[in-house]
N, C-alpha and C positions, 0 to 999 in steps of 0.2 A: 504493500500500500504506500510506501514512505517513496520504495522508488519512484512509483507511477506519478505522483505527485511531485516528485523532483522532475520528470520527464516533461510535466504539461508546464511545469515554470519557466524551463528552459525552451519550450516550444514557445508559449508565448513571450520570452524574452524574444527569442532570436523577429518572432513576426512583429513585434512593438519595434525591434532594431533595425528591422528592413525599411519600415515606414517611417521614422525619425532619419533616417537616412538618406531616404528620399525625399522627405520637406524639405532639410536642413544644408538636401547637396549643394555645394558650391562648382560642380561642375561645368563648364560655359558652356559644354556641351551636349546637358540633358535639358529638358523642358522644365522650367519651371509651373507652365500651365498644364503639360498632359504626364511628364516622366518619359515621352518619348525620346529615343537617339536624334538630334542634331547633325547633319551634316553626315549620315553613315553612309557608309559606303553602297550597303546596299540601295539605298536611296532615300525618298522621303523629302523632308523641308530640310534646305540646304541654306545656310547665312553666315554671314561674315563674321564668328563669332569672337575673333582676335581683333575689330578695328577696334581704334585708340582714336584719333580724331580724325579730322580733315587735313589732306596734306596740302601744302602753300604751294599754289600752283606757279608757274612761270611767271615773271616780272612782278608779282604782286607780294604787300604788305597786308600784313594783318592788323586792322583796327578795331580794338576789342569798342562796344557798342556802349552809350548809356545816355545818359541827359544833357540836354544843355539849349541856348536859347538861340533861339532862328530866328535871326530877321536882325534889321540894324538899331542899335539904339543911339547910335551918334547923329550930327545933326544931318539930317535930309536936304543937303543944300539944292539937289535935283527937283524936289517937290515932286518926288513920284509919288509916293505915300506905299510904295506895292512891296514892301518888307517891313511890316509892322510883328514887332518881336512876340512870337508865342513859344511857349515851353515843348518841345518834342524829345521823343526818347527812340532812339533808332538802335537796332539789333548792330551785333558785330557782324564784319564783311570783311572782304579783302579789297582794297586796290592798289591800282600800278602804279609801282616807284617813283614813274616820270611820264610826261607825256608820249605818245604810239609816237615813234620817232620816223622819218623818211624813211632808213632803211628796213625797219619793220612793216611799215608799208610795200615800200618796194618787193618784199617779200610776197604779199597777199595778193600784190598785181601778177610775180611771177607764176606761182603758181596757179590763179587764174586763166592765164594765158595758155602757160603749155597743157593743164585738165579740160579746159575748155576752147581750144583757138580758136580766133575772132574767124579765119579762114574759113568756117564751119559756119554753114547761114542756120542753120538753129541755136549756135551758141552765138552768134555775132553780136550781140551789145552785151554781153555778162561781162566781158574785161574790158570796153570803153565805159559801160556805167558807172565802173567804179574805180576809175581814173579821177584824180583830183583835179580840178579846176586852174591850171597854171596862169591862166590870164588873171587872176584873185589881183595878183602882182602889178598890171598896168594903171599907172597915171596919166591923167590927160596933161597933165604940166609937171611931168617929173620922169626921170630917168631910170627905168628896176629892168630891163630887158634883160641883166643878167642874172637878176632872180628869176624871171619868167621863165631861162631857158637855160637853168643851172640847179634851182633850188632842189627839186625833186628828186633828181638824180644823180647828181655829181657827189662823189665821196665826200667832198669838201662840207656839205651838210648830211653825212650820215646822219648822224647821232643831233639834230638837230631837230624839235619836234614840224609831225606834217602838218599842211595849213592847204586852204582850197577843198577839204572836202567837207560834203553838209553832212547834217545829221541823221539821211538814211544810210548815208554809206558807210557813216561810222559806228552805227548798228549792226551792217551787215556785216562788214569787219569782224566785230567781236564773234557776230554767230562761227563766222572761217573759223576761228582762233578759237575758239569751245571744241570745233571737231575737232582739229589737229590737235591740241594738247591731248586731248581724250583719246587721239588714234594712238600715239607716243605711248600714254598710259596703262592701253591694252598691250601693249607691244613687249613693255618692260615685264609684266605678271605673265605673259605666257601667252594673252587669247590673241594676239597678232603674229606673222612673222615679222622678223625684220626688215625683210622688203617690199612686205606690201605696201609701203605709202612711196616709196619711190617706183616701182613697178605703176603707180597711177598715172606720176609726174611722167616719165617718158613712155607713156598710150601703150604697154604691155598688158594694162587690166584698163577698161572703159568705165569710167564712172566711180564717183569718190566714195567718203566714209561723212557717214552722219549719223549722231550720236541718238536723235532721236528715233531715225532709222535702225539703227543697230539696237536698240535697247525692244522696240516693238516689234519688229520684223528682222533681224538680225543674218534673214536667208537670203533677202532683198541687198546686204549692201555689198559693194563694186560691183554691182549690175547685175546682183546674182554668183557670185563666181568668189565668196568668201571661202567657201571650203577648202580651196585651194593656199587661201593666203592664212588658215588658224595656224598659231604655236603649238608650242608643245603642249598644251590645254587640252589641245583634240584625242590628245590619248586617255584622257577620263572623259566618257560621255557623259558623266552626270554634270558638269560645269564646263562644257567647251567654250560654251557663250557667259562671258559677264553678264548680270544684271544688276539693277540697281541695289538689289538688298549685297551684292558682294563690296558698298563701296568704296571701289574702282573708280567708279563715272565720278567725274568731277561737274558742278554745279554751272550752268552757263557762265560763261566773260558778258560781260553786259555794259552799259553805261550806268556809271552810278543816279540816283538819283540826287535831286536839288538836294535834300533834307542831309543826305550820304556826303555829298562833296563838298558843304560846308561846314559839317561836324568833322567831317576830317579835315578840312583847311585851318579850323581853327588850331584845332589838335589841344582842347583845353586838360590832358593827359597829365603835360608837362608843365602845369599851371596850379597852384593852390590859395590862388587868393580870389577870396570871394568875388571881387567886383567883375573880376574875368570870366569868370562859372557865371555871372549873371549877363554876359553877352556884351561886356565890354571891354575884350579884346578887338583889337582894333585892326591885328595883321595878323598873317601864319604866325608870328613872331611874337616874344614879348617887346612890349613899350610904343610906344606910339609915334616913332621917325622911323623912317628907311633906311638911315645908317647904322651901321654895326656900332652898337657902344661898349661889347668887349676889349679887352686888353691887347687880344691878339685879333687884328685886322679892320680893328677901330678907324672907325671911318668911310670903313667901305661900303656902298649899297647894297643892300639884302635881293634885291629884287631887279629887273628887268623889266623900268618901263621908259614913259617919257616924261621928262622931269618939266619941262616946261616948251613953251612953243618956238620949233623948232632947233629942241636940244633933245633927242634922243637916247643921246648917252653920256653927256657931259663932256669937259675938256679933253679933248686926246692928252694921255698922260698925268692926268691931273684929277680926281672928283668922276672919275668914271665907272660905269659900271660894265664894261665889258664888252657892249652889244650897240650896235643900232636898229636890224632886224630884229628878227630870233635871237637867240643863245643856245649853244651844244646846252643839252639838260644836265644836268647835275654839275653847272657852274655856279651854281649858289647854295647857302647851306639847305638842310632839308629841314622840314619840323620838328617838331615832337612827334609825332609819329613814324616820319622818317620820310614822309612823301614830298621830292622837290618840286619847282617853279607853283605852289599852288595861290603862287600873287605873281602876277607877269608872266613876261614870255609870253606865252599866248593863251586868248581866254579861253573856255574849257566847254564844250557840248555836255548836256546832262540829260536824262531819258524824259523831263515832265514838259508837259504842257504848260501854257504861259497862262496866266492867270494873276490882273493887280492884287488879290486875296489870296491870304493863307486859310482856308478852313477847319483851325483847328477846334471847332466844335462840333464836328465830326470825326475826325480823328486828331490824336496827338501821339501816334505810335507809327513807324515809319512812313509817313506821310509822303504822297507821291500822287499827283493827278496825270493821270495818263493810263488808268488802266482799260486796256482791252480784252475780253475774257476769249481763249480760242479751243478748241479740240481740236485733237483729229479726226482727219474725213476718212469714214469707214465705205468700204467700196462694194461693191456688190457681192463677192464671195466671203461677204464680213470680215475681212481682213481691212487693217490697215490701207490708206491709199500712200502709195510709192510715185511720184512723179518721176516719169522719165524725161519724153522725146517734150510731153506741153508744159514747156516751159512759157509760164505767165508774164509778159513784160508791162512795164506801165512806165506811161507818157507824163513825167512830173510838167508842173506849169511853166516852167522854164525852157522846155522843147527836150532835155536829156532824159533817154529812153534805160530805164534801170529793170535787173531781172526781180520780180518777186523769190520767186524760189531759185536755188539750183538743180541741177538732176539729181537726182537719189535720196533727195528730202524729202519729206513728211506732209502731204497736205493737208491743211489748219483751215477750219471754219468759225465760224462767230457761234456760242452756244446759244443755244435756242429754248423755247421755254419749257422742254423739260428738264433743264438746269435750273431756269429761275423760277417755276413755279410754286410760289406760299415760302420761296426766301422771304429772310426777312435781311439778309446782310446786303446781298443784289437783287436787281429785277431783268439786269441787260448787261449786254453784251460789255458796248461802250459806254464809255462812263466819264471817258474825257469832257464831257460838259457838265456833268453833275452838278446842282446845286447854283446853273447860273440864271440868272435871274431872277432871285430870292429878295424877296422887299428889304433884309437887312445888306443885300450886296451892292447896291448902290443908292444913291441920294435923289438917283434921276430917275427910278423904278415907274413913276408914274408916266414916263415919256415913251416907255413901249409899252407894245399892245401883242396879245397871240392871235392876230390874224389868222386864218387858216391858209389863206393865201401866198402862197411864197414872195411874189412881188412886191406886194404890200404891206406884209411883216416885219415889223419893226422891230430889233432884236436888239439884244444889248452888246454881242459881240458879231457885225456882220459887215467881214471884211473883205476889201473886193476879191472877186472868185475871177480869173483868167484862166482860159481853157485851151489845153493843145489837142488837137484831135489830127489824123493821121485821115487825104483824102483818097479819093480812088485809085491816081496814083502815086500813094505811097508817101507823098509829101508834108510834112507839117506845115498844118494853118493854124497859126495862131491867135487867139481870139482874147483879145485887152477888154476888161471889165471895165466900161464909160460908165457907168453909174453913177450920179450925185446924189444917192442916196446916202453911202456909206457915210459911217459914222466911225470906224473902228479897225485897225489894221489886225485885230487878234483874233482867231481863229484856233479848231481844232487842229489844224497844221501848221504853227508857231510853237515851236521849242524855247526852251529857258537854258541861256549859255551865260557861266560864272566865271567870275576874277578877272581880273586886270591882264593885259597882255601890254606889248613893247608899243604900242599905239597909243594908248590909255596914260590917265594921267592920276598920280599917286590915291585920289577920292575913290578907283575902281578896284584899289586891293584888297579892298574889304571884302571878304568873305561872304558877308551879306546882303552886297550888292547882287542884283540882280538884274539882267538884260534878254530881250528875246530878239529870234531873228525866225522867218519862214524855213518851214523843213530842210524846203528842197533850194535853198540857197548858200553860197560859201565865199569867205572872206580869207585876207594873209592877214587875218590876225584872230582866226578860232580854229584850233584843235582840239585834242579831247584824250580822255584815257580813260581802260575798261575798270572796271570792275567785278567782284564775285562773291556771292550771297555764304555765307557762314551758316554751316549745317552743326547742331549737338550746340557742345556748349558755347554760354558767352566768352567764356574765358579761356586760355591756353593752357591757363594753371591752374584746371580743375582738381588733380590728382595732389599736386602737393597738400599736405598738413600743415595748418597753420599752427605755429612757434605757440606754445602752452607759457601763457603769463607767470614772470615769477613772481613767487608771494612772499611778500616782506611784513 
């Protein structure tokens, strides 16, 4: 009797020890919701159970995220009134060290060219669309013809940020720069080989690599003909292909937005005195002149602009800053963060819509107007749609003909209302206009009306519309908006480009300054640099333990 009763203690010892076991496993490899295997071999849900964070993609800085105040508080000598200071708080991201330089550029045109040659009348405007605008450069009473026919390509301005292109191209840009890093990424773990991205560049394989192709339809990218180009990945068939849950795929390059490029301009990081935290930092910099009032290089100007009329760089020899055009990037110190020219040099494209209001009584958490909501376009064997041969071009109002998509990307629709039906966060797609003509967003409210009539319509933002359309043969006719109705050059197609460039004069280094210009237009004195959203935590140095107070 005594044993039997030792046997049933130690039976239910052992089955209490199995199941404490299994609560209390610390394995990263078993379930904590079912106790299932992780990752086994023989199959099942497969995830990334070793990542540790996000890795720091190419050319970008990490700016951990937090509070601080948007908009200007110094004095408005402009009389815009359209950066009135509200309190926002923006997540951690990444962006790039320095502005897209020429020859990173130059880069995005090459390989444009030889994946897609203009020679080829279905590819023929994907690499003049997205050629920068060299003429930016001419004066009717001034002499630049050797910027005109120098600046872009001659080594002399490699390292020199680009200037001339608008801000669809500077979008598209960064989309290039999300595949390519992301092809590189696969390539290093295994799921690529090594010469699939060059096998694209010299026309051995037809057709590129895109990340949102590859993540949905993954059978689809280089035209089909990836099996040929997987790593050594391909000998486990249970993970040949990366997904998102392995993450691998790194988060789009994108443009920052307004809210993004002024909290990191400030860089109030490297800053502890309350009146700075309260938005009256005045430069990337501390203190409120342009020259350096350190010890070492005392004197010297922080920045790259124009100090007065017609002095762009001050005395040769003497009180200079370097520059009369541009400046090679990283000839001046960087912030606290570490991000150079973000005063001067050249002002800066940012992803938002232009808008004289902040509406932060809607939001005060990464605030951004511009959103447009998209999916993808699901095709008739309910797969995915893969664009190939119809490539979609469009006729900007300026006459230059740019590609929507490239081959072997992803077609995107506007969602529709079985996305927004009995939301309560959206209703629609776009939303770029949200919120305008609200009786508290102007004084002048009662001067327009909602006509139903489009000609009649009096709007608060309705600025002239110019139309390029393409005739029978082939030829743009362009068509100039006479109107004397307009009241307003702002539009859902005007962007918001920040800080001060070599043009500008000391009033525009303010971070807070704000300026718009039309999408599809470009100047020699706005460039731009991407950005990249921050996935997990806010911080780098989640892991560390913080130092236990000593007690006295």
């Amino acid at each position: 009797m005594k044993k039997q009763f030792i046997k049933v203690v130690l039976s239910f010892a052992v089955i209490a020890g199995g199941f404490t076991s299994c609560k209390n496993s610390s394995s990263k490899n078993v379930s904590r919701a079912t106790g299932w295997k992780i990752n086994a071999k023989e199959g099942g849900f497969q995830y990334n159970s070793d990542f540790k964070e996000q890795a720091t993609a190419p050319g970008l800085v990490f700016i951990e995220g937090g509070t601080f105040t948007k908009g200007q508080v110094q004095d408005d000598v402009m009389h815009d009134w359209n950066n009135t200071p509200t309190s926002q708080h923006v997540q951690s991201f990444y962006m790039d060290e320095t502005e897209v330089t020429n020859v990173m550029y130059l880069e995005y045109l090459d390989y444009l060219k030889s994946v897609y040659p203009p020679s080829d009348s279905k590819y023929a405007h994907i690499y003049t669309g997205a050629l920068p605008d060299t003429l930016v450069w001419r004066n009717r009473l001034g002499f630049n013809e050797t910027m005109t026919n120098n600046y872009l390509r001659h080594p002399a301005y490699a390292e020199y940020p680009v200037v001339g292109v608008n801000w669809i191209q500077a979008t598209q840009f960064a989309e290039w720069r999300t595949d390519r890093v992301n092809e590189i990424m696969l390539e290093r773990e295994g799921y690529l080989s090594k010469d699939a991205k060059y096998k694209v560049i010299s026309g051995e394989v037809e057709g590129g690599f895109s990340t949102e192709a590859y993540l949905n339809r993954p059978e689809s990218v280089y035209n089909g003909q990836i099996d040929s180009l997987q790593g050594k990945r391909k000998k486990d068939s249970i993970s040949s292909f990366a997904k998102r849950s392995s993450g691998i795929i790194l988060p789009e390059y994108r443009l920052p937005t307004e809210t993004e490029w002024e909290y990191a301009a400030q860089a109030q990081i490297g800053n502890r005195e309350y009146n700075n935290y309260k938005g009256r930092k005045k430069y990337p910099w501390a203190g409120d002149y342009t020259r350096n009032g350190q010890r070492v290089g005392r004197g010297d100007q922080l920045a790259n602009f124009k100090q007065g009329k017609g002095d762009y760089g001050g005395i040769a020899g003497w009180s200079d800053d370097g520059a009369d055009i541009t400046a090679e990037v990283k000839s001046y110190k960087p912030n606290d963060f570490g991000l150079y020219d973000m005063a001067g040099n050249v002002a800066e494209w940012v992803a938002d819509v232009y808008r004289p209001i902040v509406d932060d009584e809607i939001s005060d958490f990464n605030y951004f107007r511009g959103n447009v909501y998209m999916k993808t376009a699901i095709g008739k064997d309910g797969k995915v749609h893969v664009i190939r041969d119809s490539i979609v071009y469009d006729t900007l109002p300026n006459g230059k003909i740019m590609a929507v998509n490239l081959p072997g990307e992803i077609k995107m629709v506007p969602v529709g209302e079985e996305e927004t039906f009995l939301r309560t966060n959206f209703s629609s797609s776009d939303n770029r206009g949200y919120r305008d003509g609200e009786p508290g967003s102007t004084r002048f409210y009662d001067r327009f009306n909602e006509d139903d009539d489009e000609e009649n319509k009096i709007k608060m933002y309705n600025a002239p519309v110019s139309k390029v359309q393409v005739d029978e043969r082939g030829e743009l006719v362009r068509a100039y908006d006479k109107s004397n109705t307009r009241t307003s050059l702002i539009n859902d197609e005007v962007r918001v480009f920040k800080g001060g460039s070599w043009r500008d004069r000391a009033y525009w280094l303010d971070p807070a300054q704000r300026r718009y210009l039309p999408q599809y237009m470009a100047t020699d004195y706005i460039g731009f640099r991407c950005a990249m959203s921050r996935v997990g935590s806010k911080s780098k140095s989640k892991n560390k333990t913080p130092r236990a107070k000593k007690v006295r």
